[in-house]
C-alpha positions as CSV (number, residue, x, y, z in Angstrom):
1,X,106.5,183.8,32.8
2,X,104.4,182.7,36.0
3,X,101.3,184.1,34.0
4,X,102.0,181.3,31.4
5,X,102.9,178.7,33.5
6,X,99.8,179.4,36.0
7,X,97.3,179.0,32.8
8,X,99.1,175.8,31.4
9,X,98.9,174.2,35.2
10,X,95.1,175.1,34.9
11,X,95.0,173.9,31.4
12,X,96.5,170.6,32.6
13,X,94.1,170.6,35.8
14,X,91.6,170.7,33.8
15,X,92.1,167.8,31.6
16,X,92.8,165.3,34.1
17,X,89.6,166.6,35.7
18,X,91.2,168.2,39.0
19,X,88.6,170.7,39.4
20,X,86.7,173.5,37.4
21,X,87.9,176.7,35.8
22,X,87.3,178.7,38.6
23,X,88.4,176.4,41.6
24,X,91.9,175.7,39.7
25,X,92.3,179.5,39.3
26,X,91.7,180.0,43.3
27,X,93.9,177.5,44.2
28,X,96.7,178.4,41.8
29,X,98.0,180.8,44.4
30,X,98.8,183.4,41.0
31,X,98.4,187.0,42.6
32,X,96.1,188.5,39.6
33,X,93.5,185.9,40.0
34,X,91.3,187.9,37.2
35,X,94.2,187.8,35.1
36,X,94.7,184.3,34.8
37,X,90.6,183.8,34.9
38,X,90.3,185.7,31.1
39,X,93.6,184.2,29.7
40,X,92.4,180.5,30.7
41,X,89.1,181.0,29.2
42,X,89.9,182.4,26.3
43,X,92.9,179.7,25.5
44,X,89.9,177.4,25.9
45,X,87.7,179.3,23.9
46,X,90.7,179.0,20.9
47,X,91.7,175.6,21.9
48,X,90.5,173.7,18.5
49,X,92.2,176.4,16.5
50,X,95.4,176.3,18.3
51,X,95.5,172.8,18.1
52,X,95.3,173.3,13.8
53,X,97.9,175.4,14.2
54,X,100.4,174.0,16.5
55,X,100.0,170.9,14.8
56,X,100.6,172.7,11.2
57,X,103.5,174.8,12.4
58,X,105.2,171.4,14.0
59,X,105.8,173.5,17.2
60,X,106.0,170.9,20.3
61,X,108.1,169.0,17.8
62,X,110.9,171.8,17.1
63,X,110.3,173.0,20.9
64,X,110.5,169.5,22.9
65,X,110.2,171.7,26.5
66,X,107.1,173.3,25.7
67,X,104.0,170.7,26.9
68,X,100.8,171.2,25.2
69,X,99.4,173.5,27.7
70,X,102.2,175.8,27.7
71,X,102.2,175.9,24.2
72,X,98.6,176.8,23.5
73,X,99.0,179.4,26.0
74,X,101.4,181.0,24.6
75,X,100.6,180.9,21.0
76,X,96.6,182.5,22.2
77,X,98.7,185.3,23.8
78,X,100.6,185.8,20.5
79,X,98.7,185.2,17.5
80,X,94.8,186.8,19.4
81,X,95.8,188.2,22.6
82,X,97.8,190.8,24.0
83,X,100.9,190.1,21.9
84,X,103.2,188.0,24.9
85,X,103.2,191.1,26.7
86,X,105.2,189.0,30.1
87,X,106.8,185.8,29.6
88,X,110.9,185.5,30.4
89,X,112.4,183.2,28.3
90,X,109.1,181.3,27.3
91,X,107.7,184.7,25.5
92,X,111.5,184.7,23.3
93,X,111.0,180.8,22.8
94,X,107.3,181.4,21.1
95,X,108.7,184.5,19.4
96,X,111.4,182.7,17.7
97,X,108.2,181.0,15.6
98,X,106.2,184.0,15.0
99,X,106.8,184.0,11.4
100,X,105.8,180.5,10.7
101,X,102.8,180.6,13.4
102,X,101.9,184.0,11.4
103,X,102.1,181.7,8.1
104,X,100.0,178.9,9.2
105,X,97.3,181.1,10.5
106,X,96.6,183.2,7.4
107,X,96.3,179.9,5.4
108,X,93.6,178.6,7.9
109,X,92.0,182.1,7.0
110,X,91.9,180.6,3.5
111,X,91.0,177.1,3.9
112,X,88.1,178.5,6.2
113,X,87.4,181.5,4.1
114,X,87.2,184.3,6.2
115,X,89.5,186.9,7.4
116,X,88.9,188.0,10.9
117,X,90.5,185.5,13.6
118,X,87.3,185.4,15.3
119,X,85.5,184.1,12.7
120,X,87.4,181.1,12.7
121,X,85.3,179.9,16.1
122,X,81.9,177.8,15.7
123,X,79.4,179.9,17.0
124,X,79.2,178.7,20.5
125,X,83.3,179.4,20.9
126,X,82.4,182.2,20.0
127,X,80.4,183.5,22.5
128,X,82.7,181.7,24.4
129,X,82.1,177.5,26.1
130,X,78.6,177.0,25.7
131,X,77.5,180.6,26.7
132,X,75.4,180.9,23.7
133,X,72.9,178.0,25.0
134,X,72.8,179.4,28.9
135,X,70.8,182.3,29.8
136,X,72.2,184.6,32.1
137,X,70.3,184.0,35.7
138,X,70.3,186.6,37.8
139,X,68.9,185.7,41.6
140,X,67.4,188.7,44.0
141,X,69.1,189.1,47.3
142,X,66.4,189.2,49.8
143,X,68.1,190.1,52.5
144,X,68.5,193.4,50.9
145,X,65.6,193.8,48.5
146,X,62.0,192.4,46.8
147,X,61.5,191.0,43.5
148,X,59.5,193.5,42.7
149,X,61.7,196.0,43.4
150,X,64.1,194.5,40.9
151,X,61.9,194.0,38.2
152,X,61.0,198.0,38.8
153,X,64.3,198.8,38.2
154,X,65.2,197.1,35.3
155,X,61.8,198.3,34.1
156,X,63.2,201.9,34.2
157,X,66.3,200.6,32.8
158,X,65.0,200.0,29.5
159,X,64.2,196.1,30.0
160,X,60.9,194.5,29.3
161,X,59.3,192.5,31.8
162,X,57.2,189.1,30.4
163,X,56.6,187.8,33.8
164,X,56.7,184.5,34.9
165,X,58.3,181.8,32.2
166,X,55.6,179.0,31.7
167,X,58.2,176.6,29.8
168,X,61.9,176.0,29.3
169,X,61.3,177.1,25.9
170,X,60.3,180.6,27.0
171,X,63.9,181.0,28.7
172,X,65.7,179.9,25.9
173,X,63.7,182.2,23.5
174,X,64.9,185.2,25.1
175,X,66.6,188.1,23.8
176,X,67.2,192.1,23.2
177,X,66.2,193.9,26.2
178,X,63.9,191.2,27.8
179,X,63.4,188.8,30.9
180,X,61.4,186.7,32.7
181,X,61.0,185.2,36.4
182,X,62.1,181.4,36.3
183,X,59.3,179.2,36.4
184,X,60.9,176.9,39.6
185,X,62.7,179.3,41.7
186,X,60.6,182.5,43.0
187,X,63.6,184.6,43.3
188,X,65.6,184.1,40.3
189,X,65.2,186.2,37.5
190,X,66.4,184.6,33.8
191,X,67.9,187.3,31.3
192,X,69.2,186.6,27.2
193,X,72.7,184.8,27.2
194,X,75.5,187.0,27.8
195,X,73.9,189.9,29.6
196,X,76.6,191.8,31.6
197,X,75.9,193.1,35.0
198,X,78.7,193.5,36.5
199,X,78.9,197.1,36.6
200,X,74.9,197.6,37.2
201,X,74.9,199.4,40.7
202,X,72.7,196.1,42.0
203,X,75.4,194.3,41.4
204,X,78.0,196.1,42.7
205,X,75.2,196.7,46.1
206,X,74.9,193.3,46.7
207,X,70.7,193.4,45.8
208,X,71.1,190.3,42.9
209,X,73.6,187.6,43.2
210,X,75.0,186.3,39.6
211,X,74.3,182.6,40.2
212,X,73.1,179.6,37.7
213,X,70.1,178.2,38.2
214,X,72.1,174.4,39.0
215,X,73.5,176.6,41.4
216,X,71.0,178.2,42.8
217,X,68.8,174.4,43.2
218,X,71.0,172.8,46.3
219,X,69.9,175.8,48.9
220,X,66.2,175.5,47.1
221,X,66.1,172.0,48.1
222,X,68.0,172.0,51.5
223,X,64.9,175.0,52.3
224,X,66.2,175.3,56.0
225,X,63.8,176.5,58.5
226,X,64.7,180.4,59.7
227,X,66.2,180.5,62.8
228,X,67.9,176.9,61.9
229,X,71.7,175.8,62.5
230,X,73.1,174.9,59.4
231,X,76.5,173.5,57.5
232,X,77.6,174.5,54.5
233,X,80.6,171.8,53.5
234,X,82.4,173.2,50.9
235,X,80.7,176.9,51.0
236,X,83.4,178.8,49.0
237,X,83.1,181.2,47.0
238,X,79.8,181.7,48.6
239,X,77.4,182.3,46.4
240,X,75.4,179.2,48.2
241,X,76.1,180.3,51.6
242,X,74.7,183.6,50.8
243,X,71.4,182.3,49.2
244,X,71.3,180.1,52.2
245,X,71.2,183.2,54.7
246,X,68.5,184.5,52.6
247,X,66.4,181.7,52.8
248,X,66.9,181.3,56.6
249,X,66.4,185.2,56.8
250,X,69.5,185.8,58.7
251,X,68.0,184.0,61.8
252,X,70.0,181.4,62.9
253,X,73.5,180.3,62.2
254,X,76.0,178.9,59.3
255,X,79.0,177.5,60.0
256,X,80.6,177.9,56.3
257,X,83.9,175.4,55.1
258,X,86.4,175.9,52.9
259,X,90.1,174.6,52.6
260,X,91.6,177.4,50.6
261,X,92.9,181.0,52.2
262,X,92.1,183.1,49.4
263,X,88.5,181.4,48.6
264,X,87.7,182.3,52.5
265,X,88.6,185.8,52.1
266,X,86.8,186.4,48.9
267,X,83.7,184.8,50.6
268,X,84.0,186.7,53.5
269,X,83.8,190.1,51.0
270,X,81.0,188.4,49.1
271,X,79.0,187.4,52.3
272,X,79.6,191.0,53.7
273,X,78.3,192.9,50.3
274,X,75.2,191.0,50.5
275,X,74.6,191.5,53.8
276,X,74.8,188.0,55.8
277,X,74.8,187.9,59.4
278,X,75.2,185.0,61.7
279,X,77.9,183.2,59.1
280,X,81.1,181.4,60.9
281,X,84.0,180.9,58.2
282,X,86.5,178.0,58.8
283,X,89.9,177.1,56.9
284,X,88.8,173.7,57.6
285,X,88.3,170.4,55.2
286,X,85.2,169.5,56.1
287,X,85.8,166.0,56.2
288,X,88.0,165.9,59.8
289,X,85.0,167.9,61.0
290,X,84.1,165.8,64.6
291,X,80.1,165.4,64.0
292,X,79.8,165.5,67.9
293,X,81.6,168.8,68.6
294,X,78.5,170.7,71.2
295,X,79.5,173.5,68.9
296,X,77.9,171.6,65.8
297,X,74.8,170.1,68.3
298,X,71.9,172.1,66.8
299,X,73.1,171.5,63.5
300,X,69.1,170.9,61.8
301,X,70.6,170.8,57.8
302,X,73.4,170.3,55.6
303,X,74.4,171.6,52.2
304,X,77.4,168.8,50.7
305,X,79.1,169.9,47.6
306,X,82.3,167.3,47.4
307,X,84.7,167.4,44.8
308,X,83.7,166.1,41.5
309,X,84.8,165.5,37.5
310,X,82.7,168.5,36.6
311,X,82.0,166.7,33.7
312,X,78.2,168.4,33.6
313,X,79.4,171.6,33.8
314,X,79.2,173.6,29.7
315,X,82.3,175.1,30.2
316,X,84.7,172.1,31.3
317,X,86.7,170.1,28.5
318,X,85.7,166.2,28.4
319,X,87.1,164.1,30.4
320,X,87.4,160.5,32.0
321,X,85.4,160.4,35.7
322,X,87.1,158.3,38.4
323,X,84.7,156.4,40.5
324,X,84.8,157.8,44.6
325,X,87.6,156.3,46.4
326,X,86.2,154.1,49.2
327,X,88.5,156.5,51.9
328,X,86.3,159.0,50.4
329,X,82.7,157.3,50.7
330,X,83.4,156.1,54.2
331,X,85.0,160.0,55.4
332,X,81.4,161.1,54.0
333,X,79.3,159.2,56.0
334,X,80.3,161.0,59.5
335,X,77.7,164.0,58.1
336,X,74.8,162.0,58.8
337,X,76.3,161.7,62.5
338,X,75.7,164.8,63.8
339,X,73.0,164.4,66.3
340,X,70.0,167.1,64.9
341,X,70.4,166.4,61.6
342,X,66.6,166.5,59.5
343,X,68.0,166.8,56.1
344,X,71.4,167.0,54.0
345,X,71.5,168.0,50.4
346,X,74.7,166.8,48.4
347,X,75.2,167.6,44.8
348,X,77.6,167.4,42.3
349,X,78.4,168.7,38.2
350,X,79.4,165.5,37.5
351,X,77.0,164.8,33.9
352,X,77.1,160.5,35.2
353,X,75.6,158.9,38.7
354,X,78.8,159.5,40.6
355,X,76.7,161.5,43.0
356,X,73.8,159.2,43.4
357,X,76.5,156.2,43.7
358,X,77.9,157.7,46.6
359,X,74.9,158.3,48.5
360,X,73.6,154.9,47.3
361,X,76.9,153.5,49.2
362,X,76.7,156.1,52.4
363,X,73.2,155.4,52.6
364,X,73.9,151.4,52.8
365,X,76.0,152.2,55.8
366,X,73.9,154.0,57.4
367,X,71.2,151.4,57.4
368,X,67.4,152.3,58.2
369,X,68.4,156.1,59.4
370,X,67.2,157.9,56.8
371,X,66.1,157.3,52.9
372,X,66.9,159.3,49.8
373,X,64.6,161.4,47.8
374,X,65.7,161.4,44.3
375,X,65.3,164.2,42.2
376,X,62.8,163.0,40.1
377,X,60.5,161.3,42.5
378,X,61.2,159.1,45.4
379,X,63.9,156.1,46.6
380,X,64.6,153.1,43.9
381,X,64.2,155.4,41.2
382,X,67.9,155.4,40.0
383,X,70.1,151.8,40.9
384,X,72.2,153.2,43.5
385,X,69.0,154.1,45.3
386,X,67.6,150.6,45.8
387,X,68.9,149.8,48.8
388,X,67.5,152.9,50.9
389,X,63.8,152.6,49.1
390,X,61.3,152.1,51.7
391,X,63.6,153.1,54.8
392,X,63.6,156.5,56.7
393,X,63.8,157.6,59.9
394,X,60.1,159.9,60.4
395,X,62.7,163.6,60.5
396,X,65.8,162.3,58.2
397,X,65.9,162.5,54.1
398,X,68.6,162.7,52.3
399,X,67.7,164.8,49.0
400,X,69.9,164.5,46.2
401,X,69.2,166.8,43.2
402,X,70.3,165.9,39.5
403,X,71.4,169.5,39.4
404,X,74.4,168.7,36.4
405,X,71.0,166.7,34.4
406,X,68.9,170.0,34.4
C-alpha cells in the first residue's frame, strides 16, 4: 500500500508543480527509491490512456476514496504493470473492478485499432515523456579520463565516431550505433535517444557522467578558476558539483548544499565514484547560510539552482508557475554578500522568465555592484534586465543562462 500511495503523492506533487520527478521521489522518504522512480514514470507515461479509461469505467465515481492519483496508479499497476503485486486494501478495492477496467480497455483496443497495450501510446509516450526528441548526452569525467580515451573505447565497442556536431540538426539526426562531440561543450559527447549505459563499465567507473546538456551549461558558464573556492547552493544529487570539480581540477574547494538526508548520501557515493576531492557536504538550506562566515571568505563563485515550476523540463506535466515570493527574492540576495564573490550563476527549468525576474529584482537591490550577462548577449536584453544594464562592478557578473530555452 505505501508503494501506491508514495506514487500518487508524487503524482499530486507534480501537478501543483512541487518539484520534478526525481526531487519528489528523493524527498518521499519511500525506502525503494528505484521502485517508486519506474512506477511514477511509467503512470505518467500511461496517463492519457488511464484517464480514457477511468473515465469510461466510471471508477472515482463508484470508488469516492480513491483521488485521481491513486487511482491511475493503481489501475497502470493492474491493467500494464506488474499485476498489483503489493497494495493492502487499495490493491482488493482496484481488483473489485478488474472486470469492467478489463472491458473498457479491450474496447479502446478497437476504437484505436490495435491490439498490443503499447500501441495505444503516441509515439513520444512511447518512448516514454519526450525521450524520443532528447539525445542521450553523455559527459567525460576528466578527473578520471580524456576524451579521447572515450571516444577510443566506444570505437572498439562497435560505435561510430562522426566527430564534432557542426549544427543542432546533426544531434538530432542521430541514430544506430553513432555519436558525435557536442558542438558547445568540449567534454560532452551526444548519443541517439535512448541509449542505455548504465551497465557500460564507464559508467559504473565513474569515467562519463549521464548529464543533459541544460545540465551540464550552469558549471560551463560559472567556468571557475582551478584552485578557486566555490558554492554549490542546491548541489544534490551532484551531477553539477561533480562537473564542477572537474573543471576546477580538484584544486581548490566546494562547499556543496542540500536539505534532504538521503540526496546528501547519494551525492556523497556519486562524488566519491567519480573521484572528487576537496568537496564539503552540508544538510543545510542554503538560504540561512551567513555570507560572512571566515569559513565562506574566499568564496570566488557561485553555482544557484533554487526551486522552480519545472515547467521547461520534457518530462514534467503542465502546469500553472507561481511568481517568487518576495521572502524568497529578498533571502536570495545575501549570495551576492559574500565578500570574494567574482561571479554567480543561477538557473532554473522554469520554460517562462521566472529566473530572469528574480535576478532582475535581486539585482535592483543590489544597486551598481554588479550587472547581469544574459544568455543571449549582454544586460537590457530581456525586461527584467533593464535596470542592471550599464552597471557592474570591474570583478562581479551575474550570468544567467536560458538553460530551460535551449
Amino acid at each position: 500500500m505505501a508503494l501506491y500511495s508514495a506514487a500518487a503523492a508524487v503524482l499530486e506533487g507534480l501537478e501543483r508543480g512541487a518539484g520534478g520527478v526525481k526531487a519528489l521521489v528523493y524527498h518521499s522518504r519511500f525506502p525503494h527509491v528505484r521502485q517508486l522512480y519506474a512506477l511514477v514514470s511509467e503512470t505518467l507515461r500511461y496517463s492519457p490512456v488511464l484517464e480514457e479509461l477511468l473515465a469510461g469505467a466510471a471508477l472515482l465515481q463508484a470508488e469516492k476514496k480513491l483521488s485521481p492519483q491513486l487511482a491511475k496508479v493503481l489501475v497502470y499497476d493492474l491493467l500494464f504493470g506488474k499485476g498489483l503485486k503489493c497494495g493492502g486494501r487499495w490493491k482488493a478495492l482496484a481488483r473489485r473492478h478488474r472486470a469492467r477496467l478489463e472491458a473498457e480497455l479491450a474496447r479502446l483496443k478497437v476504437r484505436r485499432k490495435v491490439s498490443r497495450n503499447e500501441d495505444l501510446l503516441a509515439p513520444a509516450q512511447a518512448a516514454g515523456p519526450g525521450a524520443s526528441q532528447i539525445p542521450r548526452y553523455v559527459r567525460v569525467n576528466t578527473l578520471k579520463t580524456r576524451v579521447d580515451d572515450v571516444v577510443d573505447f566506444f570505437k572498439r565497442e562497435g560505435y561510430s565516431y562522426l566527430g564534432k556536431a557542426a549544427s543542432v540538426e546533426e544531434l538530432r539526426a542521430l541514430s544506430g550505433k553513432k555519436f558525435l562531440l557536442d558542438l558547445h561543450l568540449p567534454e560532452l559527447l551526444v548519443f541517439p535517444p535512448q541509449t542505455d549505459f548504465h551497465e557500460n563499465l564507464l559508467y559504473t567507473s565513474g569515467h562519463i557522467i549521464l548529464q543533459d546538456k541544460a545540465s551540464c551549461l550552469p558549471a560551463f558558464l560559472l567556468s571557475p578558476a582551478a584552485g578557486s573556492h566555490v558554492i554549490d547552493a542546491c548541489a544534490a544529487p551532484g551531477n553539477k558539483t561533480s562537473h564542477l570539480a572537474a573543471i576546477l581540477k580538484n584544486k581548490g574547494r566546494i562547499f556543496a548544499f542540500d536539505v534532504d538526508t538521503k540526496r546528501l548520501a547519494t551525492m556523497n557515493t556519486m562524488l566519491m565514484r567519480a573521484g572528487v576531492t576537496g568537496f564539503q557536504l552540508a544538510q543545510q538550506d542554503f538560504l540561512t547560510v551567513d555570507p560572512g562566515d571566515p569559513k565562506y571568505s574566499k568564496v570566488a563563485y557561485i553555482l544557484l539552482d533554487p526551486s522552480c515550476s519545472g515547467s521547461g523540463m520534457v518530462n514534467r506535466v503542465p502546469m500553472a508557475e507561481a511568481a517568487p515570493s518576495a521572502e524568497r527574492l529578498q533571502a536570495l540576495s545575501p549570495a551576492l554578500s559574500v565578500p570574494a564573490l567574482l561571479r554567480l550563476v543561477s538557473f532554473s527549468c522554469a520554460l517562462h522568465w521566472k529566473n530572469e525576474d528574480v535576478v532582475g529584482t535581486v539585482l535592483q537591490e543590489q544597486g551598481s555592484a554588479f550587472r547581469c550577462v544574459w544568455h543571449g548577449g549582454d544586460a537590457g536584453q530581456h525586461p527584467s534586465c533593464q535596470g542592471c544594464a550599464g552597471t557592474r562592478r570591474p570583478s562581479g557578473t551575474l550570468v544567467v543562462p536560458a538553460c530551460a530555452l535551449s
